[in-house]
VOGU-3710 file (C-alpha; in Angstrom, 3 decimals, decimal comma):
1> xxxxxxxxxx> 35,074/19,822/138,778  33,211/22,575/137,070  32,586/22,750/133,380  31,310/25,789/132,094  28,933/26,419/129,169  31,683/26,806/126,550  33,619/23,403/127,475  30,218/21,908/127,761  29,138/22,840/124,015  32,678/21,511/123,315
11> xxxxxxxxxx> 32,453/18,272/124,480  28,639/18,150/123,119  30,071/18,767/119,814  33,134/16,279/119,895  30,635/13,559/120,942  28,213/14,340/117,763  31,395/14,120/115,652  32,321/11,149/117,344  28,893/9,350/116,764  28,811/10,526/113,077
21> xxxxxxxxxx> 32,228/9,416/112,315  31,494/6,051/114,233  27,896/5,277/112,461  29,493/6,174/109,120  32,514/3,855/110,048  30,586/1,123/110,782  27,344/0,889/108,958  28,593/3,290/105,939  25,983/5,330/105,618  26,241/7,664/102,647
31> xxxxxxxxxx> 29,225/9,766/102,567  27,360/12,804/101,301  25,171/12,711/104,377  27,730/11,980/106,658  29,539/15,243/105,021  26,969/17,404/105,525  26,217/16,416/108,969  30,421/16,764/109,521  29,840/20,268/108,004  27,539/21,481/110,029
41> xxxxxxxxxx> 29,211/20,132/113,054  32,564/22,053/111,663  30,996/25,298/111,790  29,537/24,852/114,634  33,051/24,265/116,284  34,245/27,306/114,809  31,718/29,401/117,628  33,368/28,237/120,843  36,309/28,160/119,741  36,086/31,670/118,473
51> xxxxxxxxxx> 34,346/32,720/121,891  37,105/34,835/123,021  37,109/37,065/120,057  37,904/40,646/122,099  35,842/43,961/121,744  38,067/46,204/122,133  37,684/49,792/123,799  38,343/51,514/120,546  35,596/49,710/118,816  37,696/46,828/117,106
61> xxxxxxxxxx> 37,272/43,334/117,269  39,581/40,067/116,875  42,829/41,885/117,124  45,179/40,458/119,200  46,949/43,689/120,495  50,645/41,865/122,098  51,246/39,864/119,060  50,493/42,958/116,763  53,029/44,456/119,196  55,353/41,903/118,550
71> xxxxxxxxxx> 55,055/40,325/114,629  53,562/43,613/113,247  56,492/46,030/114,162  58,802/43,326/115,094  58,941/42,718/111,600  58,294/46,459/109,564  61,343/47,772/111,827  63,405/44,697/112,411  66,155/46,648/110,409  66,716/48,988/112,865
81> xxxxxxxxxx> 65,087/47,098/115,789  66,448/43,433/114,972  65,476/40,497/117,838  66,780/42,654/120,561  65,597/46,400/119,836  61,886/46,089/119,733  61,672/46,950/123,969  64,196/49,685/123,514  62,456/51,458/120,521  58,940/50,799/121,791
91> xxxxxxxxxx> 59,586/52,929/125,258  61,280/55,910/123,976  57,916/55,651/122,094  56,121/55,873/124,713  57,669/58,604/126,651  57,962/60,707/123,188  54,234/60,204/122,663  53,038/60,864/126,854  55,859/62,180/128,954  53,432/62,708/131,605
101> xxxxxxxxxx> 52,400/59,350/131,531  55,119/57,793/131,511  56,279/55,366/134,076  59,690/55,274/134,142  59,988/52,696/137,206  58,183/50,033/135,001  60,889/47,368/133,780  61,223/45,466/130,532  63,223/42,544/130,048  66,506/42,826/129,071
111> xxxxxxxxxx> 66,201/40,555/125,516  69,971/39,827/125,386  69,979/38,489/128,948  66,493/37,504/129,379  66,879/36,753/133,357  67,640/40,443/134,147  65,300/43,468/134,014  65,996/46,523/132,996  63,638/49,863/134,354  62,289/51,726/131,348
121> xxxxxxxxxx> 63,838/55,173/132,811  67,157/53,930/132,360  67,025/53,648/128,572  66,159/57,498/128,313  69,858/57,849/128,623  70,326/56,203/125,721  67,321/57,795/123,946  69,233/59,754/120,876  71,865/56,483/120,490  68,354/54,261/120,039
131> xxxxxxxxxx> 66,654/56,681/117,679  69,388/56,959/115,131  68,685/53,727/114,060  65,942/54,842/112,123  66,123/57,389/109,311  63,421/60,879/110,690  60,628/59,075/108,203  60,938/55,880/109,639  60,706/57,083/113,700  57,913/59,223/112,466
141> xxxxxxxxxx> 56,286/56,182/111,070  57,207/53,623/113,983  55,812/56,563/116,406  52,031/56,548/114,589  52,102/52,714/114,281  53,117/52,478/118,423  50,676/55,280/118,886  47,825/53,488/117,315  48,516/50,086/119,351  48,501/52,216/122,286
151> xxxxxxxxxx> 44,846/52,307/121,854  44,334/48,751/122,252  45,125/47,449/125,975  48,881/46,463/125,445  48,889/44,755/129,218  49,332/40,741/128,776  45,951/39,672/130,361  45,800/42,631/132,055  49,142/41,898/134,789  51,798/43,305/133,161
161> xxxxxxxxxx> 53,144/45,681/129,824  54,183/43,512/126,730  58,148/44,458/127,443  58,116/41,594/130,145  57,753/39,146/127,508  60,041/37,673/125,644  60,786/39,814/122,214  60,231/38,956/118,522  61,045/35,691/117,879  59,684/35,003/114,191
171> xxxxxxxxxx> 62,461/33,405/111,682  63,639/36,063/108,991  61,119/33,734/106,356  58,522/35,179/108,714  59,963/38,485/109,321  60,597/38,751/104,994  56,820/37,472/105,400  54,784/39,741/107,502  57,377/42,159/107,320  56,891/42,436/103,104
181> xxxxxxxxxx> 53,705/42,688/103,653  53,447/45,570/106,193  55,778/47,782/104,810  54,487/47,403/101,097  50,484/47,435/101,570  51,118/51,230/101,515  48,415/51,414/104,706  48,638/53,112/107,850  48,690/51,004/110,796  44,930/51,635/111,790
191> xxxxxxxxxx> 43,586/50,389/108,526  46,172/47,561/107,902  46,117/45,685/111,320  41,881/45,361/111,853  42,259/43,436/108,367  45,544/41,364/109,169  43,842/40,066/112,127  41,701/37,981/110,413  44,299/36,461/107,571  45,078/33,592/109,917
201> xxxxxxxxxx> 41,033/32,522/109,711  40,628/32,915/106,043  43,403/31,336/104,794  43,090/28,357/107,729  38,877/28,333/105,591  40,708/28,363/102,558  42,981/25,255/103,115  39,586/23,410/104,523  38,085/24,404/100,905  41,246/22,776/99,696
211> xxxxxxxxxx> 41,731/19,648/101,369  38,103/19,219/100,519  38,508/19,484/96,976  41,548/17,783/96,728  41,086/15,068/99,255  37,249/14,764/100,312  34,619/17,309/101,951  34,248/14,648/104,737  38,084/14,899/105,778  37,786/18,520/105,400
221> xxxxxxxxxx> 35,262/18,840/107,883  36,630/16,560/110,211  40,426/18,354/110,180  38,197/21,846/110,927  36,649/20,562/113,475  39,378/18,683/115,334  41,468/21,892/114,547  39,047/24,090/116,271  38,088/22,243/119,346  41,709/21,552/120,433
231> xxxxxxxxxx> 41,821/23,181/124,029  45,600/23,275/123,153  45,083/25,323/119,663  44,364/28,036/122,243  42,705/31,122/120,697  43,795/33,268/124,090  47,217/33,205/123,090  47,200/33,082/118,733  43,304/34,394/117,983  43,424/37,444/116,030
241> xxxxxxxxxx> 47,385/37,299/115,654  49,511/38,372/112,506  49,562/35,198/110,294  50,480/33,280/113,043  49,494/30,266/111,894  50,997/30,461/107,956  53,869/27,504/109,014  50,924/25,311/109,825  48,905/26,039/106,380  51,976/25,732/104,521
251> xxxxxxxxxx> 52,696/22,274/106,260  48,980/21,192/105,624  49,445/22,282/102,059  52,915/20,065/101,645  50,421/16,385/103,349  48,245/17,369/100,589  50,208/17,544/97,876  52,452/14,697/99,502  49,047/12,361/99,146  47,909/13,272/95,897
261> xxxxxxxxxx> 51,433/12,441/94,478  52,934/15,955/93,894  56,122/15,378/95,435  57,709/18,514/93,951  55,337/20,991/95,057  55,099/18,868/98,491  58,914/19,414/98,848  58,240/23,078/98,692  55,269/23,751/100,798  57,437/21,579/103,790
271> xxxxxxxxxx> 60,308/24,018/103,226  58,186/26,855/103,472  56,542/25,643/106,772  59,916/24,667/108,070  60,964/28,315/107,021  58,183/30,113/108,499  58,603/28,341/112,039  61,327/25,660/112,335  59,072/23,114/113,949  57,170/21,586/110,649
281> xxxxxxxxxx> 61,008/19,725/110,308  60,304/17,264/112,084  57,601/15,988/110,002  60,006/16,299/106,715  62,717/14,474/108,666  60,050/11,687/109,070  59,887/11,275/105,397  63,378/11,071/104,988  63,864/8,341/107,805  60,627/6,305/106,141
291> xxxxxxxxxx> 63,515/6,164/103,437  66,152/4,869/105,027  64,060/1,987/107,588  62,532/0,422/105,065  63,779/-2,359/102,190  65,132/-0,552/99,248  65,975/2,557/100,566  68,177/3,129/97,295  65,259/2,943/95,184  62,493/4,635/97,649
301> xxxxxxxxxx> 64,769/7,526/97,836  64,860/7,393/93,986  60,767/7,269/93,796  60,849/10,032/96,170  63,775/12,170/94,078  60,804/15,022/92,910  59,899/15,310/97,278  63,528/15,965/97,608  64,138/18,030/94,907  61,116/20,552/95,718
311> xxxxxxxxxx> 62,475/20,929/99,161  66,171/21,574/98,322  64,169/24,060/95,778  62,349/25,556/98,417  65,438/26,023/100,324  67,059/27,810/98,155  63,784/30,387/97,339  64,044/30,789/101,252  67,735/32,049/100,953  66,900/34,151/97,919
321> xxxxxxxxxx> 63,532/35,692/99,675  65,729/36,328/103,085  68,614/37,481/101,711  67,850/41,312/102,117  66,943/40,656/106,271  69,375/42,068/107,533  69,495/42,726/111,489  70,886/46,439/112,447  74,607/45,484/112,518  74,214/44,334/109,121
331> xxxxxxxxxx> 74,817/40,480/109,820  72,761/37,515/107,786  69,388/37,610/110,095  69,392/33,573/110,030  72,970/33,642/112,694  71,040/36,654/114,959  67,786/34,283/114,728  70,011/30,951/115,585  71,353/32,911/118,673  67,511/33,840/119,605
341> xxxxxxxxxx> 65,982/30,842/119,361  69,171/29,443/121,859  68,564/31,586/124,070  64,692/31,442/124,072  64,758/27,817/124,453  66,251/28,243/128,296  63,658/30,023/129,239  60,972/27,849/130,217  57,692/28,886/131,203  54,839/27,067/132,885
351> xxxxxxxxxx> 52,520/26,522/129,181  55,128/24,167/127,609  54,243/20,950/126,708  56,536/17,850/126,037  58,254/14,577/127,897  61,045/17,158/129,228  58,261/19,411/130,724  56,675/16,336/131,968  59,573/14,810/134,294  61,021/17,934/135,017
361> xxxxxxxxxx> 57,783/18,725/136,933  57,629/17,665/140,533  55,044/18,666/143,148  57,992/20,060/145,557  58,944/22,772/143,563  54,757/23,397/142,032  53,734/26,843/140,732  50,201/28,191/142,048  48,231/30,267/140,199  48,608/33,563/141,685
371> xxxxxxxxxx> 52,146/33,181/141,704  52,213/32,942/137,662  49,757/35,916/137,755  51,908/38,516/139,858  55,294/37,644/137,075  57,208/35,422/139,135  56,438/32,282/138,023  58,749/32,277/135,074  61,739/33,528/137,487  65,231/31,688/137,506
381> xxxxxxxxxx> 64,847/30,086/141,331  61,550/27,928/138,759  63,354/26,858/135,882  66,513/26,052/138,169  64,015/23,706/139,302  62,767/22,487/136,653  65,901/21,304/134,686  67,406/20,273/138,476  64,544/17,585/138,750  64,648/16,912/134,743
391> xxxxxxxxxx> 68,691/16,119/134,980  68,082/13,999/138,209  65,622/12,145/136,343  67,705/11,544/132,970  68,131/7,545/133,049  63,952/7,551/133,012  64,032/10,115/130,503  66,469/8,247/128,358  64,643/4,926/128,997  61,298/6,360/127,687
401> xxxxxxxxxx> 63,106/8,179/124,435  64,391/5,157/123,409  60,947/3,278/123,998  59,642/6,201/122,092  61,843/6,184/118,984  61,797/2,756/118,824  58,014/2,864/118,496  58,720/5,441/115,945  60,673/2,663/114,420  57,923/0,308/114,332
411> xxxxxxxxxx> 55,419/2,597/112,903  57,748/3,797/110,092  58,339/0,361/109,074  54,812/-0,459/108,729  53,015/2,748/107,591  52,645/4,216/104,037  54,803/6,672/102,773  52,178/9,464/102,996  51,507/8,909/106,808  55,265/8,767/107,586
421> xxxxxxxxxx> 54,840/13,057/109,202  52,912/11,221/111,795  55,969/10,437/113,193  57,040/13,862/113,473  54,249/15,082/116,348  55,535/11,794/118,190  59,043/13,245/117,968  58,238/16,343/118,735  56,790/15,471/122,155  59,941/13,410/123,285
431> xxxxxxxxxx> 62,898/15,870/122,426  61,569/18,847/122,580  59,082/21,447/124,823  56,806/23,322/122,676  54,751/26,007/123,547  50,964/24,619/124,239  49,782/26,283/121,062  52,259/24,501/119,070  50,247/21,709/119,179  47,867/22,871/117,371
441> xxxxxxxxxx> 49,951/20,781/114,667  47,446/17,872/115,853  45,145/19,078/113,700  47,522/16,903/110,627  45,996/14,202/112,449  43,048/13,902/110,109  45,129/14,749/106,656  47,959/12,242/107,765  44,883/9,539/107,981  42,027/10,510/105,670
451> xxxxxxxxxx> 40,806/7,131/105,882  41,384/5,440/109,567  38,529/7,393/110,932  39,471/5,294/114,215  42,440/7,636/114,999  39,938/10,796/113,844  37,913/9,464/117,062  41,395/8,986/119,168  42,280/12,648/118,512  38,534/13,496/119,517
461> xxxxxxxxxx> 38,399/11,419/122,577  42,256/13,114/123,505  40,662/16,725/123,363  37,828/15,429/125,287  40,719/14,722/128,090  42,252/17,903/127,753  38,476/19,825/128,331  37,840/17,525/131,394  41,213/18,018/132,917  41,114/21,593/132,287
471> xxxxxxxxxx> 37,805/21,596/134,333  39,776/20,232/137,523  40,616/22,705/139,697  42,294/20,438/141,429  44,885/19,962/138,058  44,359/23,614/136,857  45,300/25,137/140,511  48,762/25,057/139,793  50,137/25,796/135,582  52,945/23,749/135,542
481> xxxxxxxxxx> 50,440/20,483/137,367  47,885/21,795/134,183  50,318/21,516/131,507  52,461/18,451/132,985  48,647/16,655/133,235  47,893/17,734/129,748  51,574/16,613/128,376  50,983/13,384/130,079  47,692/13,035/127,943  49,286/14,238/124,481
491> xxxxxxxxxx> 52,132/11,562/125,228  50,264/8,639/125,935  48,001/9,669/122,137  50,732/10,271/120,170  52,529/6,477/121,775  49,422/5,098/121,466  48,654/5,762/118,001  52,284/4,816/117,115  52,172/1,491/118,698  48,595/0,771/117,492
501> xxxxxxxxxx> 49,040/1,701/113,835  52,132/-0,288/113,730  50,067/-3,259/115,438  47,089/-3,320/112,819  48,881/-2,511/109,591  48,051/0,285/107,444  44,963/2,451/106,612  42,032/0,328/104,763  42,821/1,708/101,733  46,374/2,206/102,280
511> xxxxxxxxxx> 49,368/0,025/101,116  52,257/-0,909/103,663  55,144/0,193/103,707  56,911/-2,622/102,053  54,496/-3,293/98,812  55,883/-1,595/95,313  53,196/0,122/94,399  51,852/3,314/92,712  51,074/5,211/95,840  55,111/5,067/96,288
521> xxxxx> 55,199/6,814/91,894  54,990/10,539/91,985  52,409/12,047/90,080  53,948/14,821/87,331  52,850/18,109/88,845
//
């Protein structure tokens, strides 16, 4: 095992939270001191974690140039580019812009039918039929913005050009979103983007400033931290993006507002995150099925009318705000995104994360990492593979759901409403396969509990785990062995904490689930 300098600070710092959080847990020692020292270890976090901010060759900093590529003018031109344009547009770009070097026996991947390839000299046949989308402005326009990415390194960790990805996949809330915002800031490309890139930091700082006002500095500090040293909230793949983490603000917003009683505005910020990325439904889900477990569910649903309310309310600004995304053929951009998302969800790659990932991995059909490097790691004869072994295996993966959901059970039945979302990261991990950086949602871990500082140090001693396996090269040798180790880890914290919480009852200063009382009455907002 080798641990470099940046893990080791890591781990240096997750052991001085731990021992703060532990002395002030036991002995309570003042919580302003214990804040302060919290604080200083949350900034502190922020450096490694930040450690692969990238100097570019044009003299910019923290811009990540392939999500740019993909949420910036994914979303300014998804009227004439929609989910499956972007590739097309982008390399009559780039011939218009550098004939000479232009590489016409390059391939991009063909978006409709993501296992095929298409070379990027074939679509100069089409060249005229692909520019007519866009009005002589607009090309001129797309053409600058291209031009000025160009001067960033476009090549996905240097191996290959960003058309072998996998297209913009942002919902139209996020293309209305970042879209809005790009096309009405009235800036050029080159000013606008060195400023978007750091949105996703300031408005993560301002939620900390929030949760510390609203809740207490001491949480605040501890959800930053946790938040920063998560190996999995991996700043190589989201650092210096396009608001790429706005679904997870919003849904941090809506625990917030769900603790200190303001359902209605709670409703809302979960319908927003759900908007912005689809995934924050699980944790609004949970709510609902705290509901309908417990006693009462008549009258809890009732209590809980203003949580409902603000969400169908949010719902229905999301239609109104996404109305006008179209996609090119002028069809309602939610059916083109439903189709998307279908078809993205096949493809598997090796940095997914979940109980399907998990058993679908097997050591007879194991990736190395040279293999992902050179592009053929993500090829069909892989995934085959994968959901071969996963299908083979479904009586253990339908024995270990149900274990799952019926710890869910448990854990709904004896937590307070406010840390029902819990539940949602647990189902998350058994039905579905998130990207790594998804779960970056564990960061809810210390909003969810703001007082059992023993599942603060849980979520510590799990990232711990994820540093120390990512040190193996023995684990780390092979992507899908990495990721299968680190789902095992995430699965056996998120079962764990289930199981536990519904063993020892409630926060300290939480009710259960079954006691009538005021923590169940919303607050007027």
């Amino acid at each position: 095992m080798s641990i470099s300098v940046s893990v080791a600070i890591e781990l240096a710092l997750l052991a001085a939270f731990a021992c703060v959080v532990t002395v002030r847990s036991r002995f309570g020692r003042g919580s302003r001191t214990t804040s302060a020292l919290l604080g200083c270890i949350a900034v502190a976090s922020l450096i490694p974690h930040l450690q692969g901010v990238r100097l570019h060759t044009n003299g910019i900093f923290h811009v990540h140039p392939t999500e740019f590529y993909h949420y910036y003018l994914g979303t300014k031109y998804f009227p004439e580019c929609g989910y499956y344009g972007l590739y097309e547009a982008a390399t009559i770009a780039e011939f218009e812009l550098d004939p000479e070097g232009f590489r016409p026996e390059e391939t991009l991947r063909h978006l409709r039918n993501p296992q095929f390839e298409v070379r990027k000299g074939e679509l100069l046949r089409k060249r005229e039929a692909i520019r007519s989308r866009f009005s002589a402005a607009r090309w001129r326009e797309f053409l600058d913005d291209y031009a000025f990415l160009q001067t960033f390194d476009l090549r996905s960790w240097g191996t290959h050009p960003p058309e072998r990805d996998h297209g913009y996949n942002g919902t139209p809330a996020t293309t209305a979103l970042l879209g809005g915002l790009a096309r009405f800031s009235g800036l050029p490309a080159a000013r606008f983007i060195p400023v978007a890139a750091w949105l996703d930091l300031l408005t993560l700082l301002g939620l900390v400033a929030v949760v510390g006002l609203a809740v207490r500095w001491e949480v605040a500090f501890a959800f930053l931290t946790l938040w920063a040293l998560n190996p999995l909230n991996d700043y190589g793949f989201t650092g210096g993006a396009y608001l790429r983490h706005a679904h997870f603000v919003a849904l941090c917003l809506g625990l917030v507002l769900l603790r200190s009683q303001r359902l209605f505005a709670s409703g809302v910020a979960l319908a927003a995150a759900v908007g912005l990325r689809i995934l924050p439904v699980v944790f609004a889900a949970a709510s609902v099925a705290h509901d309908l477990v417990n006693p009462g569910r008549i009258a809890r649903i009732r209590t809980h009318r203003a949580l409902y309310a603000g969400g169908a309310f949010g719902v229905v600004l999301l239609v109104v705000a996404t109305w006008p995304v179209r996609s090119p053929d002028g069809s309602n951009a939610w059916t083109g995104f439903a189709e998307r998302i279908e078809r993205h969800a096949e493809n598997w790659s090796p940095n997914r994360i979940g109980l399907p990932f998990l058993l679908a991995y097997s050591a007879d059909h194991e990736l190395d990492a040279p293999e992902l490097r050179n592009g053929t790691a993500r090829g069909p004869k892989w995934r085959a593979a994968m959901k071969n072994t996963l299908s083979e295996r479904w009586l253990l993966r339908g024995a270990l759901v149900v274990v799952g959901l019926g710890v869910s059970l448990l854990y709904l039945r004896a937590a307070p409403y406010t840390e029902a979302p819990y539940v949602g990261l647990l189902w998350l991990f058994l039905l579905a396969v998130p990207s790594h950086y998804d779960y970056a949602l564990l960061g809810i871990v210390p909003l969810v509990f703001p007082d059992a500082r023993r599942w603060w140090l849980a979520l510590a001693a799990l990232e711990a785990t994820l540093l120390l396996l990512g040190a193996s090269e023995s684990i780390t040798r092979s992507p899908d062995r990495a990721y299968a180790a680190y789902s095992a880890a995430v699965g056996v914290f998120l079962v764990g904490i289930a199981a536990l919480h519904a063993r020892l009852g409630p926060s300290p200063s939480a009710p259960s689930a079954s006691e009538p009382t005021a923590h169940d009455v919303p607050r007027a907002d």
